[in-house]
VMD Tcl script that builds the backbone (N, CA, C; Angstrom):
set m [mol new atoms 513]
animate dup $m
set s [atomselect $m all]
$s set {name element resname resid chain x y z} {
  {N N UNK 1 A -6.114 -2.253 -31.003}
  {CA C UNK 1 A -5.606 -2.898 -29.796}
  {C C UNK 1 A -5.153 -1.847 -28.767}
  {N N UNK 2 A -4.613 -0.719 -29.296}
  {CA C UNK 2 A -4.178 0.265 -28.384}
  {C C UNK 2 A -5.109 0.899 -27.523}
  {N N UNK 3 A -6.362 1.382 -28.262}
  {CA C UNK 3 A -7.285 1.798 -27.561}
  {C C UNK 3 A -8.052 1.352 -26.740}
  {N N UNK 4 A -8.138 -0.349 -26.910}
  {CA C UNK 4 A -8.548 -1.230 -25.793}
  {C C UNK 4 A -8.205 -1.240 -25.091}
  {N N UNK 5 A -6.248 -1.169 -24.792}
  {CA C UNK 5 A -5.585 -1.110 -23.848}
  {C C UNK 5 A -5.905 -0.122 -23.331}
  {N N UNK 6 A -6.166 0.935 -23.782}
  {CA C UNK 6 A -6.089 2.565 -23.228}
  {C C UNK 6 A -7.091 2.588 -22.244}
  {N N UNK 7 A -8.616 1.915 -22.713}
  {CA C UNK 7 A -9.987 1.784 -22.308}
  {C C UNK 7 A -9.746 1.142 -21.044}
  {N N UNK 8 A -9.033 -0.391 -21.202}
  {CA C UNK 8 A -8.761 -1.011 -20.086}
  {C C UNK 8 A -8.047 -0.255 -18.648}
  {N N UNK 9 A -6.871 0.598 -19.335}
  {CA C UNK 9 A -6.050 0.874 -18.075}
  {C C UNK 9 A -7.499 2.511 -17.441}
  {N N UNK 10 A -7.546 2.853 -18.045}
  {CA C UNK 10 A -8.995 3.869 -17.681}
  {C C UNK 10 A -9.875 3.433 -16.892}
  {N N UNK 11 A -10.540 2.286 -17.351}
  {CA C UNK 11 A -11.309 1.527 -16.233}
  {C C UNK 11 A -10.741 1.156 -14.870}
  {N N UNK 12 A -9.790 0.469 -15.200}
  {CA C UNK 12 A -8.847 0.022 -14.234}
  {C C UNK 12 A -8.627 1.208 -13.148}
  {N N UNK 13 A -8.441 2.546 -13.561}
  {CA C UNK 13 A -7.776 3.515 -13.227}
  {C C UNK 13 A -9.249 4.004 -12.083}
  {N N UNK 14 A -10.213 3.792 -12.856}
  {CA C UNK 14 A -11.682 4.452 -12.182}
  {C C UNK 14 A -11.914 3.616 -11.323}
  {N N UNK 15 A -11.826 2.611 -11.364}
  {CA C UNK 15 A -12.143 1.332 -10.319}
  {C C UNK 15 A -11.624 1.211 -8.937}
  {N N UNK 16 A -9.816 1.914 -9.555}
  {CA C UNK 16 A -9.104 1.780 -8.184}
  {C C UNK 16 A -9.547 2.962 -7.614}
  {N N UNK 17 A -10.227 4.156 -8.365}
  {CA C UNK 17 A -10.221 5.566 -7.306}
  {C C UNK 17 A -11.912 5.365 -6.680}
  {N N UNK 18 A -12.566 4.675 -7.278}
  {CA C UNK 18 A -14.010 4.365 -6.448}
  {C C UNK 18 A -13.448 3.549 -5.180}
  {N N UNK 19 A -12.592 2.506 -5.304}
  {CA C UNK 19 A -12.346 1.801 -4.022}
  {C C UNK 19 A -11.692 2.360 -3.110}
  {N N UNK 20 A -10.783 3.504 -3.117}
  {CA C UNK 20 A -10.134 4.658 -2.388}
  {C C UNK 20 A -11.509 5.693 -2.152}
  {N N UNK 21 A -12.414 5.714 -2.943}
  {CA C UNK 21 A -13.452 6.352 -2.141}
  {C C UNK 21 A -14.206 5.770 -1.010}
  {N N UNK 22 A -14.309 4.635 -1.471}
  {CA C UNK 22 A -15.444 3.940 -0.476}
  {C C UNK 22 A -14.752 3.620 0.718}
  {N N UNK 23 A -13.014 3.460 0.587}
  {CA C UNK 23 A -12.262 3.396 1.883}
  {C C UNK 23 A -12.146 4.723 2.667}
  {N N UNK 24 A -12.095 5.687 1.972}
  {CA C UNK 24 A -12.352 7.139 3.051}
  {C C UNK 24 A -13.867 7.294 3.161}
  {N N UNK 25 A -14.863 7.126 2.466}
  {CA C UNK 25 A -16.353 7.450 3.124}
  {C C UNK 25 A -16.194 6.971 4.297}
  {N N UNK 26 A -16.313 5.449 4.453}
  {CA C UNK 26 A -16.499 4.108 5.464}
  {C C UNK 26 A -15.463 4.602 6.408}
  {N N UNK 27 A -14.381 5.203 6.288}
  {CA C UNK 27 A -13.571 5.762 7.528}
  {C C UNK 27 A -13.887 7.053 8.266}
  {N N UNK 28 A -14.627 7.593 7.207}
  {CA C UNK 28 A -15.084 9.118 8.041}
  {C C UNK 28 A -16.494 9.283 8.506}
  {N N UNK 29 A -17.457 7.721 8.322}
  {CA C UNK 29 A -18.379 7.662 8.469}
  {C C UNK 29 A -17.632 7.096 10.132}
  {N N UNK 30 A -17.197 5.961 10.218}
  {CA C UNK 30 A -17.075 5.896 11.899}
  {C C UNK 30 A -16.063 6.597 12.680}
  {N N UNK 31 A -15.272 7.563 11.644}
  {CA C UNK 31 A -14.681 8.807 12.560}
  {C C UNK 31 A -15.907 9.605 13.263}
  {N N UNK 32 A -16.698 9.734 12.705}
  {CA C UNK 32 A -17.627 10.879 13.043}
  {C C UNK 32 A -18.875 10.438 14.018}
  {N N UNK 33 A -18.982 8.768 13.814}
  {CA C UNK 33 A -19.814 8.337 14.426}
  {C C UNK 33 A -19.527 7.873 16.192}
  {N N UNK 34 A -18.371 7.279 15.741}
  {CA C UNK 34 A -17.595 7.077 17.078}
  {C C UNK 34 A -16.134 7.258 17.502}
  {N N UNK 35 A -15.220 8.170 16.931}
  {CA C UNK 35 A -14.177 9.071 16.809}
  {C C UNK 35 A -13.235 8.200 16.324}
  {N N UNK 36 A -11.949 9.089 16.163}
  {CA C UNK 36 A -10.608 8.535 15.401}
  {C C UNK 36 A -10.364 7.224 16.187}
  {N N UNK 37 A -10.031 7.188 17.294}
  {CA C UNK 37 A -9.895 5.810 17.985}
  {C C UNK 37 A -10.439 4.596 17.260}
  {N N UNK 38 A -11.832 4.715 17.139}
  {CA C UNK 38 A -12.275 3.822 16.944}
  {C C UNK 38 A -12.204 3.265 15.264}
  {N N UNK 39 A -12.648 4.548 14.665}
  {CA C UNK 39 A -12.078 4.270 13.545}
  {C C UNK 39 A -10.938 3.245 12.809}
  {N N UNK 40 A -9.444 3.875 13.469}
  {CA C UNK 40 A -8.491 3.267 13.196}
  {C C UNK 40 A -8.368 2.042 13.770}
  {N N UNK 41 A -9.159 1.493 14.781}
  {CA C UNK 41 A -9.426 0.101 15.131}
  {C C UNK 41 A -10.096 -0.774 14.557}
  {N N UNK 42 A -10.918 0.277 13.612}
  {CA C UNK 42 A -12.157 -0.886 12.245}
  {C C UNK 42 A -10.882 -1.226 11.317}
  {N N UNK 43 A -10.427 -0.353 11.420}
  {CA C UNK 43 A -9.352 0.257 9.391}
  {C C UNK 43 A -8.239 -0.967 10.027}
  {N N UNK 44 A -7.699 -1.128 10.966}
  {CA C UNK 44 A -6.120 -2.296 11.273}
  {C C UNK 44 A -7.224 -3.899 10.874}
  {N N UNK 45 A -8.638 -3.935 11.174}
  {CA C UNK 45 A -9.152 -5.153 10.920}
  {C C UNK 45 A -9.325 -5.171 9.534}
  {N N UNK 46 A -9.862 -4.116 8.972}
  {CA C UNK 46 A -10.307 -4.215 7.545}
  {C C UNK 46 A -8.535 -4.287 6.982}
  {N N UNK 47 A -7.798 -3.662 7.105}
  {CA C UNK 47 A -6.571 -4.224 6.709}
  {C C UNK 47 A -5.683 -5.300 6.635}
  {N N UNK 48 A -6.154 -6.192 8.019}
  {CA C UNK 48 A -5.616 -7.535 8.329}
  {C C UNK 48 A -5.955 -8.435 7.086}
  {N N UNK 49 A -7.109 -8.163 7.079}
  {CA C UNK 49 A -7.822 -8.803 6.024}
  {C C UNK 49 A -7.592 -8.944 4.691}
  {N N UNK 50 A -7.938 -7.315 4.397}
  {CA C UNK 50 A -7.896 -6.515 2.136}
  {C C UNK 50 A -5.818 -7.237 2.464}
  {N N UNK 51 A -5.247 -6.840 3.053}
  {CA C UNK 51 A -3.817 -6.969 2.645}
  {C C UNK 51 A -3.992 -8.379 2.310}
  {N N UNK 52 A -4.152 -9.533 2.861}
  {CA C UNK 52 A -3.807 -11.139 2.433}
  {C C UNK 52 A -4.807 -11.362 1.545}
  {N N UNK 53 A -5.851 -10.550 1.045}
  {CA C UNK 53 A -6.551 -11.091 0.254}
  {C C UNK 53 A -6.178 -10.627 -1.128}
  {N N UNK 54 A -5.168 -9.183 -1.056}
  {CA C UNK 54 A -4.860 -8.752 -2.819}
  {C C UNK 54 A -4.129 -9.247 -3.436}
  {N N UNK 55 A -2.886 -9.501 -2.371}
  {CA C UNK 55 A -1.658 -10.525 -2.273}
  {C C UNK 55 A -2.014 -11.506 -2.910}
  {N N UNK 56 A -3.326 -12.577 -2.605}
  {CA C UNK 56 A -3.434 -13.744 -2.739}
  {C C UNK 56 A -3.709 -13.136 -4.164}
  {N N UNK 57 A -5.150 -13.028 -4.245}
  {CA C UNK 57 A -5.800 -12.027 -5.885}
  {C C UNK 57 A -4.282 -12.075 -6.660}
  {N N UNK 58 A -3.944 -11.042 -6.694}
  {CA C UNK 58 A -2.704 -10.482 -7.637}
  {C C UNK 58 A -1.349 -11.601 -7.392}
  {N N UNK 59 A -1.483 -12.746 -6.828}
  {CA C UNK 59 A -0.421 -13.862 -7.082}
  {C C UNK 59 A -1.047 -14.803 -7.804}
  {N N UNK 60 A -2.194 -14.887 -7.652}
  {CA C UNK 60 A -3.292 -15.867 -8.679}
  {C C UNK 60 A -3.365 -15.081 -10.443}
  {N N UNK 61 A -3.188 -13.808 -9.660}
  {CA C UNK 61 A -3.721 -13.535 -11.427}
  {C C UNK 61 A -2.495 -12.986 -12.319}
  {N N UNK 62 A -1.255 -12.792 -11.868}
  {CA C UNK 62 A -0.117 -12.764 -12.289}
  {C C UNK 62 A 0.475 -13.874 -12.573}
  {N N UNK 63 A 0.293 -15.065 -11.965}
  {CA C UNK 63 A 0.796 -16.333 -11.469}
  {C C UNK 63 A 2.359 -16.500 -10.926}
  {N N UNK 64 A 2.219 -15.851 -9.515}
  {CA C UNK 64 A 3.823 -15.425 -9.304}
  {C C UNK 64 A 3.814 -16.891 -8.226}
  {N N UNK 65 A 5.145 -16.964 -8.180}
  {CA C UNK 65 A 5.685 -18.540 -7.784}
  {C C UNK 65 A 5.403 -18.159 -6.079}
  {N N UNK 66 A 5.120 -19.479 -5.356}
  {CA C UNK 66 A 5.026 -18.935 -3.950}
  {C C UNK 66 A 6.072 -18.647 -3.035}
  {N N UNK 67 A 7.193 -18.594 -3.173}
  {CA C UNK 67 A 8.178 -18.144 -2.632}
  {C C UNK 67 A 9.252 -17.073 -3.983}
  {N N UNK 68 A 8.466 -16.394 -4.425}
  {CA C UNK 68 A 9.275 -15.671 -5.906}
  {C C UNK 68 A 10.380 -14.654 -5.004}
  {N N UNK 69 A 9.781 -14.197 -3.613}
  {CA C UNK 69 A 11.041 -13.492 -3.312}
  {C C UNK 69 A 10.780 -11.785 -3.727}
  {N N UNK 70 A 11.633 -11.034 -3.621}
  {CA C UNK 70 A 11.447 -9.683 -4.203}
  {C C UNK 70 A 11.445 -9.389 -5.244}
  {N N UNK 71 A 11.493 -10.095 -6.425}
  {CA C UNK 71 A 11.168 -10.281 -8.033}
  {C C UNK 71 A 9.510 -9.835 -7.928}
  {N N UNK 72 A 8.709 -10.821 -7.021}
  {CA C UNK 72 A 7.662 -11.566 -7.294}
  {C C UNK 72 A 7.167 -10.372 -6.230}
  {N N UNK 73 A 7.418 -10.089 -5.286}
  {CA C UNK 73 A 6.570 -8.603 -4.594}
  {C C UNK 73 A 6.564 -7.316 -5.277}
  {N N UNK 74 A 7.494 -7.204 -5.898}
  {CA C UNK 74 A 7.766 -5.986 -6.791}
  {C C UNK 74 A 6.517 -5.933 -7.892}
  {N N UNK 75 A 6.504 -7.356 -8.416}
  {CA C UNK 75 A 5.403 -7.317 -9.526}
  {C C UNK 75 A 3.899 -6.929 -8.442}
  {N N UNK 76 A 4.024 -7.814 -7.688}
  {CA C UNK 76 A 2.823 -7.820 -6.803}
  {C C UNK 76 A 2.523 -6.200 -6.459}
  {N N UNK 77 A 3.347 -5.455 -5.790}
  {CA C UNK 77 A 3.460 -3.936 -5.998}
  {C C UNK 77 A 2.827 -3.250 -6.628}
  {N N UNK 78 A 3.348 -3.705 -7.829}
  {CA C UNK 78 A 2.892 -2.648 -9.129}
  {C C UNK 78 A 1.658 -2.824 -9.242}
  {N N UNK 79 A 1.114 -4.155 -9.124}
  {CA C UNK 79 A -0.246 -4.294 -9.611}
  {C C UNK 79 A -1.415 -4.072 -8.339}
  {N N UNK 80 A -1.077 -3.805 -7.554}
  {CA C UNK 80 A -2.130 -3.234 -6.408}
  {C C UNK 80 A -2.789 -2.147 -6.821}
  {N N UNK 81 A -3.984 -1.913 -5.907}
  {CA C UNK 81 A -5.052 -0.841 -6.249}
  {C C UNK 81 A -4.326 0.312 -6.386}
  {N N UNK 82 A -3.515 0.291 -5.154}
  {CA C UNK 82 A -2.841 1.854 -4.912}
  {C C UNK 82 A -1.795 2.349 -6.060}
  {N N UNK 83 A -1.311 1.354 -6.660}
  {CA C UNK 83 A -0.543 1.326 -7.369}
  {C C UNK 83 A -1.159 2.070 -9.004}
  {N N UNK 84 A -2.206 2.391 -9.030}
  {CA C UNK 84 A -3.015 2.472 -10.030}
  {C C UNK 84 A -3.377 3.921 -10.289}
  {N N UNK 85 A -3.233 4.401 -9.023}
  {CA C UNK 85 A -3.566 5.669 -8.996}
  {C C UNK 85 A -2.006 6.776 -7.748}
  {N N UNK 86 A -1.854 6.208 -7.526}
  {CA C UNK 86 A -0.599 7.141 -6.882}
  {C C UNK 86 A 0.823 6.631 -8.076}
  {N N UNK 87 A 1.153 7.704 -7.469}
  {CA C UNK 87 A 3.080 7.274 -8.502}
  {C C UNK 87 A 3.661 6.865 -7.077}
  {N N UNK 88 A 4.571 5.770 -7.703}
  {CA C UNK 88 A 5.441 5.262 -6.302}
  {C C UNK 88 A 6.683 5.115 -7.278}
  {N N UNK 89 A 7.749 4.726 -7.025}
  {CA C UNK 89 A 8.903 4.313 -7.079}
  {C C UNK 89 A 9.729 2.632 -6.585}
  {N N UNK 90 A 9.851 2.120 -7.570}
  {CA C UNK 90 A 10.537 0.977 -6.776}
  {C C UNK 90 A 11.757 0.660 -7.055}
  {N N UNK 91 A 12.803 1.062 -6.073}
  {CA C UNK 91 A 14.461 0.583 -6.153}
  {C C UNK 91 A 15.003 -0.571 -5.920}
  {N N UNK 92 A 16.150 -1.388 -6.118}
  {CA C UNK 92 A 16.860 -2.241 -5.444}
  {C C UNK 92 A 18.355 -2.024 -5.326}
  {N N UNK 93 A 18.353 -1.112 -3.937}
  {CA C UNK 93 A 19.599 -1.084 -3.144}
  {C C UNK 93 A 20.615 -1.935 -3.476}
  {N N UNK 94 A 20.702 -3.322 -2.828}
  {CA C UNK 94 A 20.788 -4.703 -2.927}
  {C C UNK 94 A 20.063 -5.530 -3.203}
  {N N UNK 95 A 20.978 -7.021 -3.599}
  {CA C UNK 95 A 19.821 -7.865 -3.803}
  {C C UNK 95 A 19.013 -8.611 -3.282}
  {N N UNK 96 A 19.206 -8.352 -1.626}
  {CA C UNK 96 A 17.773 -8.613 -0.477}
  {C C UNK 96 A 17.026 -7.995 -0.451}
  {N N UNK 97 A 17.469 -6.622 -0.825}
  {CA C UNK 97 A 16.238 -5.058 -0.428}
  {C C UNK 97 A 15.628 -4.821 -1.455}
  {N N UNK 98 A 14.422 -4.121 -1.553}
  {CA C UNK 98 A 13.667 -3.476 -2.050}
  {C C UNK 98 A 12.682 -2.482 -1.367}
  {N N UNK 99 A 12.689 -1.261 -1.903}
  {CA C UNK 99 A 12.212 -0.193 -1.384}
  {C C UNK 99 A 11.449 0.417 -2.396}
  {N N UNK 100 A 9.961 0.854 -1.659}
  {CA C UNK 100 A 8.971 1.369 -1.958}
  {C C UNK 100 A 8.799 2.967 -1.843}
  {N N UNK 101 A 8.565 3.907 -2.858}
  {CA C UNK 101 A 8.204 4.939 -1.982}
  {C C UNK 101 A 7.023 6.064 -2.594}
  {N N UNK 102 A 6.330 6.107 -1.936}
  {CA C UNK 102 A 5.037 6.456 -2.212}
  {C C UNK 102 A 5.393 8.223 -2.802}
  {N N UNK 103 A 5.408 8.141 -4.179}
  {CA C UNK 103 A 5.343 9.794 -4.612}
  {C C UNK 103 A 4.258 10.668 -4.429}
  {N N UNK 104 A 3.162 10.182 -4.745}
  {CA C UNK 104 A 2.241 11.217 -4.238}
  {C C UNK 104 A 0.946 10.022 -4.177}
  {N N UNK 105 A -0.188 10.789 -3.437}
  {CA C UNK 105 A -0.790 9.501 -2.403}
  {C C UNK 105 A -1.515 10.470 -2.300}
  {N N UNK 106 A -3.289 9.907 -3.174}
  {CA C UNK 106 A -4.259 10.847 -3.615}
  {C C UNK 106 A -4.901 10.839 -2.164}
  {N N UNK 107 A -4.880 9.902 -1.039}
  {CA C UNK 107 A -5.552 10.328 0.450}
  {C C UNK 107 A -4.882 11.549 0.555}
  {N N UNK 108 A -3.269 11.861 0.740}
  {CA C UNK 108 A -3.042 12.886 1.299}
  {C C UNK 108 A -3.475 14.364 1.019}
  {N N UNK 109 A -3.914 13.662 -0.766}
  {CA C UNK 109 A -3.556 15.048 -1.029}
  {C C UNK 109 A -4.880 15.489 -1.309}
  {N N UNK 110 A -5.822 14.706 -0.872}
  {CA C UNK 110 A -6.957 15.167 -0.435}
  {C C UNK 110 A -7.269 15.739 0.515}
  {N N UNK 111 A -6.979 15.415 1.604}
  {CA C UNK 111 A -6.655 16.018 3.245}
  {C C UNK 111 A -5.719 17.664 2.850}
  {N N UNK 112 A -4.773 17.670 2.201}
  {CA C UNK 112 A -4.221 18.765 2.180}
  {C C UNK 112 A -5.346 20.236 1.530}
  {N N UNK 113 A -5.816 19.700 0.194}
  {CA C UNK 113 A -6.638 20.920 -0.023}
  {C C UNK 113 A -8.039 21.138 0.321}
  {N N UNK 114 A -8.415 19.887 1.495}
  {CA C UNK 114 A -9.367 20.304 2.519}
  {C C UNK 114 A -8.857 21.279 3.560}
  {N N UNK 115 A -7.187 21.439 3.577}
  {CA C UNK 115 A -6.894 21.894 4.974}
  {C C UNK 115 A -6.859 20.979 6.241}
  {N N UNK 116 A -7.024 20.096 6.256}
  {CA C UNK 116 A -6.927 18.654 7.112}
  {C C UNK 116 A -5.257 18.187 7.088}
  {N N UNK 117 A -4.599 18.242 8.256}
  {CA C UNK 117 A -3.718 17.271 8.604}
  {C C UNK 117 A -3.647 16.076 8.047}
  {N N UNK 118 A -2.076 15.596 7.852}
  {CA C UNK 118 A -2.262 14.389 7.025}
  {C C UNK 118 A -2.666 13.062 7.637}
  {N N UNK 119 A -3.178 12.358 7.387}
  {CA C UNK 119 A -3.463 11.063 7.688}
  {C C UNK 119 A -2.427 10.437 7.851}
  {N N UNK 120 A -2.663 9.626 9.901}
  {CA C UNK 120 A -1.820 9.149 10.452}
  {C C UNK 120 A -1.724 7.677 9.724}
  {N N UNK 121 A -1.051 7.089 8.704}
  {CA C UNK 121 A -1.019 5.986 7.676}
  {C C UNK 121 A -0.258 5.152 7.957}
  {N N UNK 122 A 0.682 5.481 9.542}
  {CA C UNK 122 A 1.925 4.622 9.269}
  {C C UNK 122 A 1.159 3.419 10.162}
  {N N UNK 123 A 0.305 3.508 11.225}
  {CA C UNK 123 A -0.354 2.222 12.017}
  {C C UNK 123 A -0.764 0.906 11.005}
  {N N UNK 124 A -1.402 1.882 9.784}
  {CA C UNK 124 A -2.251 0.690 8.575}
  {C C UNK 124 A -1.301 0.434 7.919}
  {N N UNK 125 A -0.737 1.268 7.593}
  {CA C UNK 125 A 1.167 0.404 6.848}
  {C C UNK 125 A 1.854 -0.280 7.637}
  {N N UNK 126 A 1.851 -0.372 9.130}
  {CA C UNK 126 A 2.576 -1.238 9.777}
  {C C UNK 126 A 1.936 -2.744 9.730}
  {N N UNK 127 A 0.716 -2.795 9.613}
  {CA C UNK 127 A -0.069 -3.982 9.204}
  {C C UNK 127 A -0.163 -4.081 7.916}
  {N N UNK 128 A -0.373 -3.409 6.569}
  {CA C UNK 128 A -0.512 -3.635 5.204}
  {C C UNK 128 A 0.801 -4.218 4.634}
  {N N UNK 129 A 1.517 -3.879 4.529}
  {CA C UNK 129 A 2.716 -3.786 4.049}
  {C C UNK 129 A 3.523 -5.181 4.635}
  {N N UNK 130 A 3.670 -5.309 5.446}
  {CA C UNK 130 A 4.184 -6.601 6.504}
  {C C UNK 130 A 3.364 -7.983 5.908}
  {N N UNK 131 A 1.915 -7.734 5.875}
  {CA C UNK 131 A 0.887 -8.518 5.986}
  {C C UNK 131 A 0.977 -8.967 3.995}
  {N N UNK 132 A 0.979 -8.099 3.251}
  {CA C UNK 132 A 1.259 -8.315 2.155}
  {C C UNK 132 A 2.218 -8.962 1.618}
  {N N UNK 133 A 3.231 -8.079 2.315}
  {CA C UNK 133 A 4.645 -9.134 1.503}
  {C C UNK 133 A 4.765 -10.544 2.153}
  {N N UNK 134 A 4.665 -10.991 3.264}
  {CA C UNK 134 A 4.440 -12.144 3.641}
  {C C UNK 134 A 3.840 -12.904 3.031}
  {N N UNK 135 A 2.653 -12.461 2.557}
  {CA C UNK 135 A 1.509 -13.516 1.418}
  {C C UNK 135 A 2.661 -13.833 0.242}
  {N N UNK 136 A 2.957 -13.010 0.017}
  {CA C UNK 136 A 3.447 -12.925 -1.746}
  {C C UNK 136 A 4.892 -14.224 -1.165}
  {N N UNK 137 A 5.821 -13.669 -0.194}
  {CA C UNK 137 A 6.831 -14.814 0.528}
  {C C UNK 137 A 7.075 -14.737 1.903}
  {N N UNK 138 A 7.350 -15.839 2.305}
  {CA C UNK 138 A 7.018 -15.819 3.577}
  {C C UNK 138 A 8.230 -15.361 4.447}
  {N N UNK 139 A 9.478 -15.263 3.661}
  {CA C UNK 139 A 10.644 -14.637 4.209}
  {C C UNK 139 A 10.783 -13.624 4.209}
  {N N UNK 140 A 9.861 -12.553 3.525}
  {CA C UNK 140 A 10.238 -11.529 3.332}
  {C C UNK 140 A 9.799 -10.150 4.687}
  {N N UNK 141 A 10.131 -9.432 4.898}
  {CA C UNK 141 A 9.950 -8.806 6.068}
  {C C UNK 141 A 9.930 -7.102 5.614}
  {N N UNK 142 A 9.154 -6.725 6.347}
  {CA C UNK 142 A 8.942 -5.108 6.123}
  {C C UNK 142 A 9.171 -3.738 7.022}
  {N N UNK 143 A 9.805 -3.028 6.878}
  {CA C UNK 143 A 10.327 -2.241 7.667}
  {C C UNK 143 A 9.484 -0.334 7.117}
  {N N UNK 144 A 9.081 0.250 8.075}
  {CA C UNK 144 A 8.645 1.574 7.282}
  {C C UNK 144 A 10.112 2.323 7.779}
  {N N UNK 145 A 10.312 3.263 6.496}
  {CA C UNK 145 A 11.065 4.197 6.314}
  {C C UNK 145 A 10.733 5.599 7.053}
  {N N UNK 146 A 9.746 6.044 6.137}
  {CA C UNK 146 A 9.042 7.236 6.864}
  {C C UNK 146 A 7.729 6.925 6.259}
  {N N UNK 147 A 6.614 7.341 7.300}
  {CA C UNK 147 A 5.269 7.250 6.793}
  {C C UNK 147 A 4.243 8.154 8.068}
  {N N UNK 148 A 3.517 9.199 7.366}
  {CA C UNK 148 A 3.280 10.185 8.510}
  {C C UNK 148 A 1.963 8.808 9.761}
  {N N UNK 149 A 2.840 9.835 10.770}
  {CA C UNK 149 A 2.709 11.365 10.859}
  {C C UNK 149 A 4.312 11.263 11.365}
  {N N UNK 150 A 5.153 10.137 10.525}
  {CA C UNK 150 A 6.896 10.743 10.784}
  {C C UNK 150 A 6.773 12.123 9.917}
  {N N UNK 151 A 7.407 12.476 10.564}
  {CA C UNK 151 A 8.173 13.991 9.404}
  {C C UNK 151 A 8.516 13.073 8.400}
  {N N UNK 152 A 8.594 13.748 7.015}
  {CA C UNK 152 A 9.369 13.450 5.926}
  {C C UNK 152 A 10.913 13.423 6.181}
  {N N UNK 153 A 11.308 12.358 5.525}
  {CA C UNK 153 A 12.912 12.265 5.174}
  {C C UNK 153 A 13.015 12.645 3.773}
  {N N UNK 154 A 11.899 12.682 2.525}
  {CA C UNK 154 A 12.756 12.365 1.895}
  {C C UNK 154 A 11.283 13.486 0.826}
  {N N UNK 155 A 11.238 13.297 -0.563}
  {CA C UNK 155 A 10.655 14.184 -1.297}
  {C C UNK 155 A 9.406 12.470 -1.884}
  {N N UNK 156 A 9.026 12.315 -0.277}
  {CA C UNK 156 A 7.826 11.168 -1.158}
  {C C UNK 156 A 7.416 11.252 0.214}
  {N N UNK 157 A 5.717 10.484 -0.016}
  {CA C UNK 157 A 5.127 10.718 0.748}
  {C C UNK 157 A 5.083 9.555 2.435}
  {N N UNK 158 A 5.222 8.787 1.517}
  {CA C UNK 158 A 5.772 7.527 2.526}
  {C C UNK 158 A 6.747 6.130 2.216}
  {N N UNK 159 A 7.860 5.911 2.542}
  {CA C UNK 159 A 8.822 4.834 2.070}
  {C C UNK 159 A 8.510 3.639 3.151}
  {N N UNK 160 A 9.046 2.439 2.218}
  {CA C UNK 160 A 9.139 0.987 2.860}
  {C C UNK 160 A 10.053 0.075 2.403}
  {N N UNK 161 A 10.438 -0.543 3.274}
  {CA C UNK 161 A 11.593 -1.385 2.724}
  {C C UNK 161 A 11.798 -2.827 2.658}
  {N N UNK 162 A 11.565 -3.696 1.665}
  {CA C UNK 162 A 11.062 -5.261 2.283}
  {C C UNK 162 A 12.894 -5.961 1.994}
  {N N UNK 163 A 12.766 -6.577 2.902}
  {CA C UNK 163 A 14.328 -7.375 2.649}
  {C C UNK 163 A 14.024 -8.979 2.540}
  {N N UNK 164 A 14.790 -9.388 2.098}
  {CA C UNK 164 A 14.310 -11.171 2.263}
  {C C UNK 164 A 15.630 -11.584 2.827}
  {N N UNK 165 A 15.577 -12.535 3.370}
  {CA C UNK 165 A 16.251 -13.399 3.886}
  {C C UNK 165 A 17.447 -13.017 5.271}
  {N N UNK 166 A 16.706 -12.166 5.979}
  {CA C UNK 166 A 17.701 -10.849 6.997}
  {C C UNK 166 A 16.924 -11.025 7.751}
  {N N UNK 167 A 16.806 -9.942 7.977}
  {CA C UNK 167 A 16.079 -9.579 9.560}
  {C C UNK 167 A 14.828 -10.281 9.779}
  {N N UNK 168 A 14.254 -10.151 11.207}
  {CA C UNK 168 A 12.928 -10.672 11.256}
  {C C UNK 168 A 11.958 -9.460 12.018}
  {N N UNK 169 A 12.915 -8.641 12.040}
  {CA C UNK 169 A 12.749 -7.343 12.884}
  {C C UNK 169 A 12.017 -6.323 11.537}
  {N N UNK 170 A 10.491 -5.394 12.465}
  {CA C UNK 170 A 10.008 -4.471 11.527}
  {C C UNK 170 A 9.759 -3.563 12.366}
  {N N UNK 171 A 10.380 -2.396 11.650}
  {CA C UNK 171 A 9.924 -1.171 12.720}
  {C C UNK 171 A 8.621 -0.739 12.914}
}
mol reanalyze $m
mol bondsrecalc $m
mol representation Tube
mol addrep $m
């Protein structure tokens, strides 16, 4: 049984880094074709989109309640693509907040030992992240912490903070 599991999370593990490939090919194919501008104008649509659709996916296949709240995003969290292959961290401050924070984040650190500047991530996190936790509940609201091209605050690569039942305000 162990080794099935082992097999499983392996697959799992290869699956999520082919789909992180095919999301940087497909981005550097219309960087190059018709520049960053445009690019990041395909990537906020293709995001509008992949965000309410994993949400939905990973609340169907977890079976998290439709208003579960930050219990029920946290799980949702963990089980995302990204989640599969980067280390993140998840705290609870309080018991409205929850905060995300991206430890290491195989885009960046791809860009780094190309010598490439990091990827400006916080535009597609201002739509991913917002757009996600909303699916999972509809009260819940998302705020970025730091996410480049902010300078770092902190020893991770990008933080987020979802609160429920507060603000309606996202930076």
């Amino acid at each position: 049984m162990k080794d099935e599991i082992t097999r499983l999370q392996n697959e799992l593990t290869d699956a999520a880094k082919n789909w992180l490939a095919m999301d940087g090919l497909w981005f550097l194919a219309v960087e190059k074709a018709y520049g960053l501008e445009a690019a990041m104008a395909c990537d906020v649509k293709v995001w509008e989109e992949f965000s309410v659709i994993e949400a939905r996916r990973i609340s169907t296949r977890l079976n998290l309640p439709k208003h579960g709240g930050l219990d029920a995003l946290e799980r949702a969290l963990r089980a995302r693509l990204f989640a599969q292959i980067n280390s993140c961290t998840i705290s609870r401050p309080d018991p409205q907040t929850l905060e995300l924070y991206m430890v290491t984040c195989r885009t960046q650190e791809a860009r780094e030992r190309k010598g490439l500047p990091f990827f400006p991530c916080k535009q597609i996190g201002m739509i991913d992240y917002p757009r996600f936790a909303s699916t999972i509940d509809p009260e819940i609201t998302a705020e970025c912490i730091s996410c480049p091209p902010d300078e770092p605050v902190g020893d991770f690569r990008c933080g987020w903070r979802f609160t429920k039942g507060m603000s309606d305000d996202m930076s």
